[in-house]
FIDRENNU-876736 format. One record per residue (C-alpha): residue in one letter; x, y, z. Coordinates in steps of 0.05 Angstrom, whole numbers, plus 32768, in hexadecimal, padded with zeros to 4 digits. Each point is the difference from the previous one (the first is absolute). Layout:
N
aXYZ/...
END
This chain:
599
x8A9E87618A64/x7FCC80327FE2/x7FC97FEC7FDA/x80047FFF7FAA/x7FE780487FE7/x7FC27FE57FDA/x800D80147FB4/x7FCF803F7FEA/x7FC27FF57FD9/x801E801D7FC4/x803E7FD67FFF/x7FDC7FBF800A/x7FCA80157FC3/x804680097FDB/x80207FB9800B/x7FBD7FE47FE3/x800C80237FBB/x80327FDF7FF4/x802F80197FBC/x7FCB80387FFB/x8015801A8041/x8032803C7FDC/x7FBA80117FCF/x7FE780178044/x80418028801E/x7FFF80227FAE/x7FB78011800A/x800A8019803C/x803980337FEC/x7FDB80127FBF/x7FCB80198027/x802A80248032/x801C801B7FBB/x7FBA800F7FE6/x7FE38029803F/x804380278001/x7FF180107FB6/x7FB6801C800B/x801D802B802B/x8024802A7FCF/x7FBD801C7FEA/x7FFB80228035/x804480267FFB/x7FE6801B7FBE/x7FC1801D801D/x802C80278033/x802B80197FCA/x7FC1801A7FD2/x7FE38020803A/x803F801D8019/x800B801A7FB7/x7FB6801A7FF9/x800E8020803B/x804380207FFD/x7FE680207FB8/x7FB1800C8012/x7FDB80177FE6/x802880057FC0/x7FF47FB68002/x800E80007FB5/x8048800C800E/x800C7FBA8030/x80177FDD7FB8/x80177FBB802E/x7FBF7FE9800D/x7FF07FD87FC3/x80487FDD8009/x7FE67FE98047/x7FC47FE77FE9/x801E7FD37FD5/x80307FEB8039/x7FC87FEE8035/x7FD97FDC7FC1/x80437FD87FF6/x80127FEF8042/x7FAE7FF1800B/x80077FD17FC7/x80417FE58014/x7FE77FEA8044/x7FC07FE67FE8/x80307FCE7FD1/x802A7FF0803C/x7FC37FF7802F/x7FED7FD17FCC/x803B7FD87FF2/x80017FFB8057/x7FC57FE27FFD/x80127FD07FD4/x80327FEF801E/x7FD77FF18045/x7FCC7FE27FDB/x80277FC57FE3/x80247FF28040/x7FC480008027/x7FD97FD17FD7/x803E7FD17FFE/x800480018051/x7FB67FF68008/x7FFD7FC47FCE/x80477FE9802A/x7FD7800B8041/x7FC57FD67FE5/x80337FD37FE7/x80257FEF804A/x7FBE7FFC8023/x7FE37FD17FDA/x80477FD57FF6/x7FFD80068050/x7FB57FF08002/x80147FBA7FDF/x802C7FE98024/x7FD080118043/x7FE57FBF801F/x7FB47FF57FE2/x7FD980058042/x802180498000/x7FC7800C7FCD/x7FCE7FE58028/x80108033803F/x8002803C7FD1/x7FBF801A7FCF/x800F80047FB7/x7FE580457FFC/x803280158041/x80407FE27FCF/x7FE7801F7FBC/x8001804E8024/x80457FEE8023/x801E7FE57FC4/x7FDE80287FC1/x7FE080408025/x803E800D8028/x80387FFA7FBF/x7FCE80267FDB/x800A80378035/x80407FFF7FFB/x7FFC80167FBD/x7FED8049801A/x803480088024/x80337FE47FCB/x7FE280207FC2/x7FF68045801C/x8008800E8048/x80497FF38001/x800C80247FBB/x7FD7803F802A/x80207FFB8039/x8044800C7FDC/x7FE3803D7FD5/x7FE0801A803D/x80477FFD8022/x801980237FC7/x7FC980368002/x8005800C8047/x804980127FF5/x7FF280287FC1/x7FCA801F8028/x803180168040/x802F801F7FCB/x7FCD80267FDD/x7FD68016803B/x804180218020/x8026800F7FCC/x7FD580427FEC/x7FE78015803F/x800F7FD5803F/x7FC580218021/x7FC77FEE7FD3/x80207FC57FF8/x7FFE7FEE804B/x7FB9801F8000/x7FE77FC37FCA/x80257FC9802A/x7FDA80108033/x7FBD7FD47FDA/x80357FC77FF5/x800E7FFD8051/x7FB680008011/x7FF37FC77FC7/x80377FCE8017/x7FE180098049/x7FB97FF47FE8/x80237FBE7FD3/x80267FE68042/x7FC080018028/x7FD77FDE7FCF/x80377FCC7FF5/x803180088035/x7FFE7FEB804C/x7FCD7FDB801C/x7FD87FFF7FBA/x803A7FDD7FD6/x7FE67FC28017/x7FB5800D7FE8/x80147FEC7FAF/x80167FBD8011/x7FBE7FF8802B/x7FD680137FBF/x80257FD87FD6/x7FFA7FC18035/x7FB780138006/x7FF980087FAD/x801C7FB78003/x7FCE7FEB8035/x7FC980127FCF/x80177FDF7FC5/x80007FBE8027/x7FCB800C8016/x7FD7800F7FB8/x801D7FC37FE7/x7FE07FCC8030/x7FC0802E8000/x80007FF87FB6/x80137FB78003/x7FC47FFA803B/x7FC9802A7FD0/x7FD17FC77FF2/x7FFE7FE88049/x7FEB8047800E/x7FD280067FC4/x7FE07FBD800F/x7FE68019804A/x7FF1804D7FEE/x8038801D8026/x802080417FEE/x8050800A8008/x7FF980258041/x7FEB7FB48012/x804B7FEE7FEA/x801B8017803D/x804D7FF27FF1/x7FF8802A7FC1/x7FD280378021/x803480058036/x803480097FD4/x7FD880347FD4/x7FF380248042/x804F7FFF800D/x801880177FC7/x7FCA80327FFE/x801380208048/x804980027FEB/x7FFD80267FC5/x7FCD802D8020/x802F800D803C/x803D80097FD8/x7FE080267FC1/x7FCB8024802B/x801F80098043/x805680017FFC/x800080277FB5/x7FC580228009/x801E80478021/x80417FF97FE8/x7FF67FEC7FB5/x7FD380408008/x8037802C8020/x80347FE67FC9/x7FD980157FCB/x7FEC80438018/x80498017800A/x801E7FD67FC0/x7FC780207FD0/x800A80438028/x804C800F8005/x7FF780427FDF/x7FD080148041/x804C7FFE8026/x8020801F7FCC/x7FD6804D8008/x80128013804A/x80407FF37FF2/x8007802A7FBB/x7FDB8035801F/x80327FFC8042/x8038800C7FC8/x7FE980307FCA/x800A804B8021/x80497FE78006/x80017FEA7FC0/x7FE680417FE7/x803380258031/x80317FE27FE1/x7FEF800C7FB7/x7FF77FB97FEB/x7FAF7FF87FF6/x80057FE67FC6/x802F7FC58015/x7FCA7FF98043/x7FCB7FF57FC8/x80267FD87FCF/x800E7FCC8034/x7FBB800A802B/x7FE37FEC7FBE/x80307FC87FF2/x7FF27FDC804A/x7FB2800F7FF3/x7FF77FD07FC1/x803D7FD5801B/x7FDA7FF08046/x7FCE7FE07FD4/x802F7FCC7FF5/x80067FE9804D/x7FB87FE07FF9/x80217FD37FC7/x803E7FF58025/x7FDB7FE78044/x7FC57FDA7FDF/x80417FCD7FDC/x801B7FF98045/x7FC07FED801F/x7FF47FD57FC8/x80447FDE7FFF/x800380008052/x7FB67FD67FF9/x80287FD67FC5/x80307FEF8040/x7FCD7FEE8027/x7FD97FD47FDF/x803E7FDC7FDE/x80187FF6803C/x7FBE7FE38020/x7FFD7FD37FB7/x80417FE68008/x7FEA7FEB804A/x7FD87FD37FE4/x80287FEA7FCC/x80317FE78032/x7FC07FE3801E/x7FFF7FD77FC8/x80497FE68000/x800C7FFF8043/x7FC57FBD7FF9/x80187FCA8022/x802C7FC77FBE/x80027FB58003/x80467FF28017/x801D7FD17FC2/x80377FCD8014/x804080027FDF/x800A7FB18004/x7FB37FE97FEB/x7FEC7FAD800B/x7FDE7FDD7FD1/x7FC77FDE801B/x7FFE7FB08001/x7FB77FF77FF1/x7FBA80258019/x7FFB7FF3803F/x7FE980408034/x800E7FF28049/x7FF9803A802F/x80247FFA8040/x7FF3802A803B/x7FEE80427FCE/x7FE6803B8026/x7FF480437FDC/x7FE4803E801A/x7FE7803C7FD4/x801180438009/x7FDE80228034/x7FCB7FC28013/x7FFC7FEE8053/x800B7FC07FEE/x80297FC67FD8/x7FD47FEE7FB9/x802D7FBA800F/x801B7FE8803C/x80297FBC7FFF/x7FDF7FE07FC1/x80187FC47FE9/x7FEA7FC87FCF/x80167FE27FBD/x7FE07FF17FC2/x80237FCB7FD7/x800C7FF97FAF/x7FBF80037FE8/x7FD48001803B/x7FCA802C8007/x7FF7802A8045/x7FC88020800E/x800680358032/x7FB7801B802D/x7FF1801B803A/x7FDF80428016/x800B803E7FD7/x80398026801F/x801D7FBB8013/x804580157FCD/x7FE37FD37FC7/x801180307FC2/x803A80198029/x80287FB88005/x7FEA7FF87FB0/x802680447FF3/x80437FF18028/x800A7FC87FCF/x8013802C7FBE/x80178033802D/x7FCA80338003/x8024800C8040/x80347FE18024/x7FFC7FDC8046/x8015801D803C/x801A7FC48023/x80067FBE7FE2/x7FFA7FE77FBC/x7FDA7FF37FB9/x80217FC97FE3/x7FF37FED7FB1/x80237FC67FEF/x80277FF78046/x802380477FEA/x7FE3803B8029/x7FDA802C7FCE/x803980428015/x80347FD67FE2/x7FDD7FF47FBF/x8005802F7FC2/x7FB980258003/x7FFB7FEE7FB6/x800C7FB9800A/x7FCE8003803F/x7FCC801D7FCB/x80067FD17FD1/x7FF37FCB802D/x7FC58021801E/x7FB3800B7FDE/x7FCE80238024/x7FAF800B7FF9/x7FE38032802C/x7FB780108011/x800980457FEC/x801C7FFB7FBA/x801E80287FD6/x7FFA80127FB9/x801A802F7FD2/x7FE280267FD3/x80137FDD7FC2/x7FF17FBB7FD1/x7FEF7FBC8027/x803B7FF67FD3/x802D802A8025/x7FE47FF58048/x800E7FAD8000/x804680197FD6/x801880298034/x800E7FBF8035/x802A7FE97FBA/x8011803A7FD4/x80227FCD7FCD/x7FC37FD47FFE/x7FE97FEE7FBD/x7FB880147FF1/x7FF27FB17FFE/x801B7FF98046/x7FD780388018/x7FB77FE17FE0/x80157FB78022/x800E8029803E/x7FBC801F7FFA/x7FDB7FC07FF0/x80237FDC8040/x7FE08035802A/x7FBA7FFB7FDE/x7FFD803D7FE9/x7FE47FE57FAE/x7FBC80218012/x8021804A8014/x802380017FB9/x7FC77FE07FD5/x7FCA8037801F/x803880397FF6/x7FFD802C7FBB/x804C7FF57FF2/x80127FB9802E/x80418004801D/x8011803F7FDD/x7FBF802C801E/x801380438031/x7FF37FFD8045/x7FFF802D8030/x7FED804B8008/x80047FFA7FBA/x7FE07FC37FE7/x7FD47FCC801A/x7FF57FF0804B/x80077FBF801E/x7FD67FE1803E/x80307FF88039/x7FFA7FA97FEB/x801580187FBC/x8033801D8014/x80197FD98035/x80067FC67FC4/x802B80317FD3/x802980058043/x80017FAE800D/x801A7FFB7FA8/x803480348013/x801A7FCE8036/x7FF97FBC7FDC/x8024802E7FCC/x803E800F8032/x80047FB58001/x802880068048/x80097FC7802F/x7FDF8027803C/x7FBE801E8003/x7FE1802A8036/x7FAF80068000/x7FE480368028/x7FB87FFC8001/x7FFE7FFB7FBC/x7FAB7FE98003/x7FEF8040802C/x7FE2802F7FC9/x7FF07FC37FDB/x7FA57FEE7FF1/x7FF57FB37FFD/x800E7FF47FB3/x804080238007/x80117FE18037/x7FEE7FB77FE3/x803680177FBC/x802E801B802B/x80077FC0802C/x800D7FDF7FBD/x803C802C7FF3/x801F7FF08039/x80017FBB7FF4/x802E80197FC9/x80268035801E/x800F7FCA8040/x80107FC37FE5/x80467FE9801D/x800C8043801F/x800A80198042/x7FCE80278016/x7FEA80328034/x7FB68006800C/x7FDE80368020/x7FB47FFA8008/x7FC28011802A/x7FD17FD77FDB/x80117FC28028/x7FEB7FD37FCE/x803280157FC6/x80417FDE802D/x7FDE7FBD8023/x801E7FDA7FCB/x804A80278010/x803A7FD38018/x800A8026803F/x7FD5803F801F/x8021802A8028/x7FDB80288031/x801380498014/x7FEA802D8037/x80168041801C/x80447FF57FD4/x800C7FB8801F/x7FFF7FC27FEB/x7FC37FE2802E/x7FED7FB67FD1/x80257FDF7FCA/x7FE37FB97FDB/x7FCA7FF47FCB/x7FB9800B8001/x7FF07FBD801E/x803080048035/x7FF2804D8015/x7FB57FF48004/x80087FC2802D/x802680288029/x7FD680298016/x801E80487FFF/x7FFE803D7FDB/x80007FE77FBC/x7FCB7FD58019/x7FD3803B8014/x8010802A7FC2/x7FE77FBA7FD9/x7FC27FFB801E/x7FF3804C7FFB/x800A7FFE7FB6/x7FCE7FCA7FF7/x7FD180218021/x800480427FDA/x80017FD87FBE/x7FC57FE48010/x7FDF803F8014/x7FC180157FD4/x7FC9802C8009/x7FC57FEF8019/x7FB480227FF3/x7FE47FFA804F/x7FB77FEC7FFC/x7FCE80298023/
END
């Protein structure tokens, strides 16, 4: 059975605009229309000169030439209208299909599991999804609408280059030959892979710059320079080489040799009219040999015009093509499969039995074999080394990802078989890298309840101690943060995060490493919040600070993406293993000082 025929570029930009698809087939034939229509111009100059000609030099007696004056104004007119109204045309459609592209990706983007987001840079996703519809546009708005005219103009162009004199003609045609060999080896062959390696490269820098950017004060603080950010250097130095090599190395000769010949057609055109004019004179008919030398030596002009739009449209094809690439990228991202028969949980519980999960690409399983349970408001705490598959057992439970073997249960209903909104809702987390929007403390607690009252939000707030952020603040609850407003300490705002979750008011709540960026008065407030955010939930507790989960109903230790211990703090120290260790390691380093030596 053969293989699909993959559909074109073109026709896959098409099904994304939707109703406005026909605005871009009528743009498309208007300029076909329009480029036809400039042509006529040129027609009148060959009839003035043959006129001038066939009375010179009484030129006073050629009485037709103001009449085609006004004809090649008209028709210059008409075709600028047309061109116009094309345009138009394009334009419409292809900001439709671009905001349709956006659109889709970002639909698809939501429904891709959340650990999806953890595997690929922010920076990476905004140039697929925004940079790549945007280049679309191009193509859309005015390559396609040229690429139609310059099919039209090639065809007016073979007419009117043999319709006066085949020879000429020929002798012009000869600059379009050379300029479609010098386009084909710039983009043809073994360099029409180069664009999409710019492009990936391009991309490659942008995710770059965004952790650099992200990383500037850690630079800053020791006195590095970016050549000291070598991920971002490296991909500085990639994209640099590639558009030096393509730009500088594969166009260099031929863009040159295209030029030469497209801005010098006439330089074909002389052997070949002075091959031709003795017969011409031998024949009697001079003055025709003159009226059309002179026609095809201001027409030839036009064959720099005529090549330049299909360059630019055949570039237009390119890079479209290399943009919508990436937009398929973008929606070919892995989506949570939903269940057509969801179960409704019968309480909090979270037991996970025998879950392994491996991410893409790693050399070995994150989690192999995990099980244990956490009943109806027990609190787990789970430790162990970092690397151990702490954060990663934490994320299977709302379905960052799903297992590989086994199962996530919520409720004694595996987690697939739930309704991902219902699996939300049950479901707070707090983070140690929290984030906040650039908005109100208002808004940022609102967003884990966007129908919360304004009352419910300041009780939400108070629960997580957070009375000495708003009374310090110029506007309380209402005051900007953000790039731009005020900033928060990362305790502060690791509080806003805790309100946000007593907020959601769900019956689960997963803690990981919520402390870590936390000094010792934060720390001390946000402890009391989670007295508040906990109380009669189920909870999941990762921590390093070892001291934060000895009061935990259970501790489950995890190494190397096994479960290795499993009791509470009493039991694990008294036996002796690697919780044991990790305990007497983190006494020791909290009760580390420095020390002056005396001489």
């Amino acid at each position: 059975m053969s293989e699909e025929k993959k559909p074109s570029t073109v026709s896959q930009l098409l099904a994304f605009a939707g109703e406005r698809r026909g605005l871009t087939i009528a743009g498309c034939a208007l300029s076909a229309l329009a480029m036809a229509v400039n042509m006529l111009p040129y027609v009148c100059i060959w009839l003035v000169i043959r006129d001038l000609v066939s009375v010179a030099p009484n030129c006073q007696q050629a009485t037709d030439i103001a009449r085609y004056g006004w004809w090649a104004f008209g028709s210059a007119v008409a075709g600028i209208v047309v061109y116009f109204g094309a345009l138009m045309c394009t334009h419409l459609a292809a900001f439709r299909t671009a905001t349709n592209i956006r659109k889709q990706c970002m639909a698809h983007l939501a429904k891709a599991p959340l650990g999806y987001f953890d595997t690929h840079a922010s920076g990476l996703l905004r140039r697929r999804v925004d940079g790549a519809a945007a280049q679309t546009e191009t193509l859309l708005a005015h390559n396609l609408a040229d690429i139609a005219g310059s099919l039209a103009m090639f065809v007016t162009l073979l007419i009117m280059l043999f319709v006066f004199d085949w020879r000429m003609g020929a002798s012009c045609m000869i600059a379009v030959f050379v300029s479609f060999g010098a386009l084909f080896a710039m983009m043809g062959g073994k360099n029409a892979g180069l664009m999409a390696e710019y492009y990936d490269a391009l991309d490659h820098a942008s995710k770059a710059g965004t952790e650099y950017v992200r990383g500037i004060p850690v630079v800053k603080v020791f006195q590095q320079t970016v050549s000291s950010f070598r991920a971002f250097k490296e991909a500085i130095d990639a994209y640099s080489e590639k558009a030096s090599h393509y730009q500088g190395v594969v166009c260099k000769t031929p863009q040159a040799v295209n030029l030469t010949v497209t801005e010098g057609a006439f330089m074909f055109l002389v052997p070949v009219a002075l091959l031709i004019a003795p017969q011409a004179l031998a024949d009697g008919d001079f003055a025709g040999f003159v009226t059309n030398f002179a026609f095809y030596a201001v027409f030839s002009a036009v064959l720099s015009t005529a090549l330049a739009r299909v360059m630019f449209a055949a570039g237009g094809l390119t890079k479209a093509d290399d943009a919508l690439r990436r937009i398929n990228e973008v929606l070919d991202a892995p989506t949570l499969p939903v269940t057509d028969s969801p179960q409704v949980p019968e309480d909090n519980s979270v037991v996970f039995d025998e879950v392994s999960f491996s991410y893409e690409g790693a050399d070995r399983p994150a989690l192999d074999g995990v099980s244990f349970a956490v009943a109806p408001g027990q609190t787990v705490a789970l430790v162990g080394p970092s690397g151990g598959g702490k954060t990663t057992a934490a994320s299977l439970i709302p379905r960052f990802w799903d297992v590989d073997s086994g199962a996530v249960r919520v409720g004694g209903v595996d987690v697939r078989d739930m309704d991902p909104h219902v699996l939300m809702d049950r479901v707070a987390f707090v983070f140690q890298n929290t984030r906040l929007f650039s908005t109100t403390i208002l808004e940022n607690v609102r967003a884990a309840r966007p129908d919360a009252t304004r009352e419910q939000v300041l009780a939400a707030l108070h629960d997580a101690q957070c009375d000495d952020i708003l009374a310090k603040l110029p506007e309380g609850i209402d005051t900007m943060i953000g790039s731009q407003g005020t900033f928060l300490s990362g305790g502060e705002q690791q509080r806003i995060a805790l309100a946000r979750a007593i907020l959601k008011d769900a019956p689960i709540v997963v803690l990981d490493e919520a402390t870590a960026f936390a000094d010792p008065e934060n720390e001390a407030l946000i402890q009391k919040a989670f007295a508040r955010l906990l109380e009669g939930r189920t909870t999941i507790m990762i921590a390093h600070r070892l001291s934060t989960v000895v009061n935990a109903d259970r501790i489950v230790v995890l190494d190397r993406g096994r479960v290795t211990e499993e009791g509470t703090h009493q039991q694990l120290v008294a036996a002796d293993g690697l919780y044991a260790r990790m305990w007497v390691d983190y006494q020791q380093a909290a009760q580390w000082k420095i020390q002056k030596e005396v001489a």
